[in-house]
C-alpha positions, 0 to 999 in steps of 0.5 A: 500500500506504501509503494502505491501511495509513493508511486502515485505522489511520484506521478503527479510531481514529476515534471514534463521538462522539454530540454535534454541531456548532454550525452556526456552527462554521467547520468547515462551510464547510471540509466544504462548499468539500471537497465542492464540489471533490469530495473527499468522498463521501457527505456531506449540505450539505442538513441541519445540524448533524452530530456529531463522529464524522460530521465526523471521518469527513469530515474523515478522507476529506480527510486520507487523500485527498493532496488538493491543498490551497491553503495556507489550507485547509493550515492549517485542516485542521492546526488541525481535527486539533487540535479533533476529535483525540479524534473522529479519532485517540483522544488529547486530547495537543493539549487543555489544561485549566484543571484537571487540566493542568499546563501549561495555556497561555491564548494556545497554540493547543491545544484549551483546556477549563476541564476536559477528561476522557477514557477511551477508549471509556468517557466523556469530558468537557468544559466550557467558560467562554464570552464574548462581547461587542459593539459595535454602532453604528447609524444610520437614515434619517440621524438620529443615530448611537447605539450599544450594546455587548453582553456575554454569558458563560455555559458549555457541557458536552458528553460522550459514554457509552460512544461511543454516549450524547450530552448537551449543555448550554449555558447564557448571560446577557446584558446590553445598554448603550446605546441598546435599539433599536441592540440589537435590530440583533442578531437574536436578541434581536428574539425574545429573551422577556427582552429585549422583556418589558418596555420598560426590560429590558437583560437577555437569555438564551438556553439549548441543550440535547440528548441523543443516541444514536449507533449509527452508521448510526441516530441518535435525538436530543431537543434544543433547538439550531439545524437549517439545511436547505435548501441555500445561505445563504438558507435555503428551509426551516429557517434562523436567521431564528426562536427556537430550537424544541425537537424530536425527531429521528431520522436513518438513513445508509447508504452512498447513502442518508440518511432524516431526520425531526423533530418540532418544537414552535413557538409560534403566535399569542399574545394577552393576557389581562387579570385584574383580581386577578392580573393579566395572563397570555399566551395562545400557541397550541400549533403543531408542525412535522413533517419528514421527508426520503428523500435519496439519492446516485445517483452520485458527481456527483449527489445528490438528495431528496424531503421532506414539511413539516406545520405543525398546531397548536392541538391535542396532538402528533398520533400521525398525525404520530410515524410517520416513514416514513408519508406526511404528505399522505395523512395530511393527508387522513384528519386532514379536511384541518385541517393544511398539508402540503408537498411538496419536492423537492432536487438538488445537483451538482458536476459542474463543475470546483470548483463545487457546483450546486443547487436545491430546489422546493417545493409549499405547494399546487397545481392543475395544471389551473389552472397559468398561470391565476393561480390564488391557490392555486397557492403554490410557492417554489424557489432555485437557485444555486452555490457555487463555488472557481473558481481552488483551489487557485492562490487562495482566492476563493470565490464564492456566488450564489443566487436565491430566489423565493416566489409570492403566499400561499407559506408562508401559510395561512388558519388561522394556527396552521398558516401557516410561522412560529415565534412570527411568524417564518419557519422558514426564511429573512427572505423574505416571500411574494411576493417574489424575492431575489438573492444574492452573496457573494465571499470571500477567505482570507488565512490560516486565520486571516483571511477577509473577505467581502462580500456583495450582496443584493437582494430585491423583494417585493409587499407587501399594500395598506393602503388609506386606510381602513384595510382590506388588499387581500391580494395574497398578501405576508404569511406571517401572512395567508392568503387569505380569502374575499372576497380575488381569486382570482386573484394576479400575482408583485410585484402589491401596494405594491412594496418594493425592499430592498439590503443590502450586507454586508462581514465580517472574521474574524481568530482571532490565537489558537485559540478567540478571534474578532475580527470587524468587520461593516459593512451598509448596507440601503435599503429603498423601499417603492413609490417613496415611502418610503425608509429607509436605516440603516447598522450596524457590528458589532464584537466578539469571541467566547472560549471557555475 
């Protein structure tokens, strides 16, 4: 009768908040590591980033449940109480502001806002000062260690209308010292446009922005800030390996079943134009990316989904494509065939104590009469893999393994404007065509407060042939590079100059007080590129991240 009465407040307390998540917000793992116990119904590891009302409501299955938690996962759920009060309990007693509180204190560990405002079921308000800096000491093939230390700050204001109306701005600036090429270790800022305009630029920038609308089982969004889908850490589908995009989405949820689309806006190929008055100008092809996905939960253990990917470019955003309940493969067909469509299809299950299992397949192009012939245009790429918390709740070990494997010309296309990438990069993970990659990551929480990781990757990939006189022979292991017409038509996996690449990662996270992060992180890497050239390079990054 308790637990009645508790679910029953819970419901009508918890708040239909329309902003999201970031994907970087350790709330995630927490979510991801309930699920694997099975302690949650109905929620989606498959698709990133939620808003705060999704992640309250899961949050408030964990609280009502009387689930037997290790005291790590104890804390972490006494410190989201905290971050998600408004979503969760309607009351912002645990939020110190700058402005407008009293007693504001910089080292509690209550929600800290440079301003804080809230009327129940009316609007609220928050802003945040962000900072952040870095320092990253670098080595490669044993020559001289450099160093380059990176500071960023900016702000953040998210809020909610009528419980139903969302925005969300964030805005930052950076700055690089020291040695530029130890810098761009950094991933984003291999892409950052300032960063790399010129050869002499220190300075860097990056914005996020959206605006939502809620209406609980119906979503619609128009933003510009990171989607992960696919499941495990090494993304199949849309991982943190590109630029930002902006794009337009819309989600449905309803009990057992979830339907998802968005239409994104990329950049394809770019060239320079020269002008002798007014000097050079950029030339970049215009290139969308439509999704939509069909997910449903069949049973408690079981979960599974059917998508569709076109990338298509070098025209206006096709009407075809604004309808997001048509079929995209057929509508390929009517477009004369000009666009690259995809087929995919996911499952995930927990079935086994503690343990999440799961796989995607995905079908760029195929014939099946032509299956085991080594067929060039039979392009297909899956993972399959586990997530796992063997020992919970007696000891906070979680375990991570994951295999990735894309055949020759997977993700590629003849036409570059519709190959898989963003500004040259793949949308999902760092993986080329042609290549396998198995993953390891173990971790272990101390505290709510402390986590170290390690992790293990090896990756083997059968690079495109460059012959002494310069010409490619395409072995279908270049996602830029898409099979022409005299290249054979027929492939092997790993065919082409094998390159072996490890990577070995360790990473310590310790937040001493609420909103401020320490964190070391140490990688080795070791590439061989057809047993004949060998590099190594060795990094350490060292920073922290405040939000006030």
């Amino acid at each position: 009768m308790k637990k009645i009465i508790l679910s029953l407040f819970f419901a009508l307390q918890l708040l239909g908040q329309a902003e999201y998540v970031s994907i970087e917000n350790p709330v995630y793992s927490f979510l991801q590591r309930m699920d694997n116990l099975g302690y949650l119904a109905h929620y989606n590891q498959f698709e990133n980033p939620k808003s705060r009302g999704e992640i309250a409501h899961f949050l408030n299955q964990v609280i009502l449940g009387g689930y037997a938690l290790d005291k790590a996962d104890q804390e972490v759920l006494e410190d989201l109480k905290i971050e998600f009060e408004y979503e969760l309990f309607g009351t912002i007693k645990n939020t110190n502001s700058v402005f407008g509180s009293s007693n504001y204190d910089i080292l509690s560990n209550n929600e800290k806002y440079l301003f804080a405002f809230s009327e129940k079921s009316k609007m609220n308000l928050f802003i945040n000062l962000l900072a952040e800096s870095e320092l990253i000491i670098g080595q490669k093939s044993s020559n001289e260690t450099n160093s380059a230390l990176l500071l960023n700050a900016g702000g953040e204001i998210r809020g909610t209308i009528s419980n139903f109306l969302g925005f969300y701005l964030n805005g930052t600036n950076g700055i690089a010292h020291g040695n530029k090429s130890t810098a761009l270790a950094k991933k984003k800022l291999q892409y950052n446009f300032k960063f790399n305009e010129k050869v002499d630029e220190h300075f860097f920038d990056e914005t996020q922005a959206y605006v939502t609308a809620d209406f609980n089982e119906v979503k619609l969004k128009l933003g510009r800030d990171r989607l992960n889908i696919g499941y495990g850490v090494q993304k199949l589908l849309l991982g943190n390996s590109s630029p930002l995009y902006d794009y337009l989405s819309l989600k449905i949820n309803y009990d057992f079943f979830n339907f998802s689309y968005i239409h994104g806006k990329l950049l394809g190929e770019g060239k320079i134009i020269p002008d002798s008055i007014y000097g050079e100008s950029k030339s970049i092809v215009e290139k969308y990316f439509v999704y939509h996905r069909m997910g449903f939960d069949v049973a408690r253990y079981f979960k599974f989904g059917v998508s569709e990917i076109v990338i298509y470019g070098d025209r206006p955003i096709d009407l075809s494509y604004l309808i997001p309940f048509s079929f995209f493969k057929s509508i390929e067909h009517s477009n004369q065939d000009r666009d690259n469509s995809m087929l995919i299809f996911d499952f995930s299950s927990n079935l086994f104590k503690s343990t999440n299992v799961f796989s995607t397949f995905l079908i760029d192009d195929i014939s099946f009469g032509k299956i085991g012939t080594g067929w060039w245009g039979n392009q297909t790429a899956f993972n399959i893999g586990f997530h796992s918390s063997p020992f919970y709740p007696h000891h906070p070990l979680d375990i991570k393994f994951e295999y990735l494997h894309l055949e020759p010309y997977t993700l590629s296309h003849r036409f570059t404007k519709n190959n898989f990438t963003h500004f040259g990069y793949n949308l999902g993970s760092n993986l080329q065509p042609n290549s396998e990659l198995f993953f390891l990551e173990i971790s272990y929480r101390f505290t709510n407060r402390v986590t170290l990781s390690a992790s293990f990757a090896y990756s083997n990939h059968g690079a495109n042939v460059i012959n002494d006189d310069g010409t490619i022979k395409n072995v279908g292991g270049d996602i830029k590079l898409g099979r022409r017409l005299f290249d054979s038509e027929r492939v092997k996996f790993l065919d082409g100059d094998l390159e072996i690449q490890k990577n070995i990662a360790a990473r310590l996270t310790y937040e001493p007080i609420n909103q401020y992060t320490l964190f070391i992180d140490a990688q080795f890497n070791y590439i061989n590129a057809n047993k004949r050239d060998e590099q190594e390079s060795i990094f350490l990054f060292a920073g922290a991240n405040i939000k006030l």
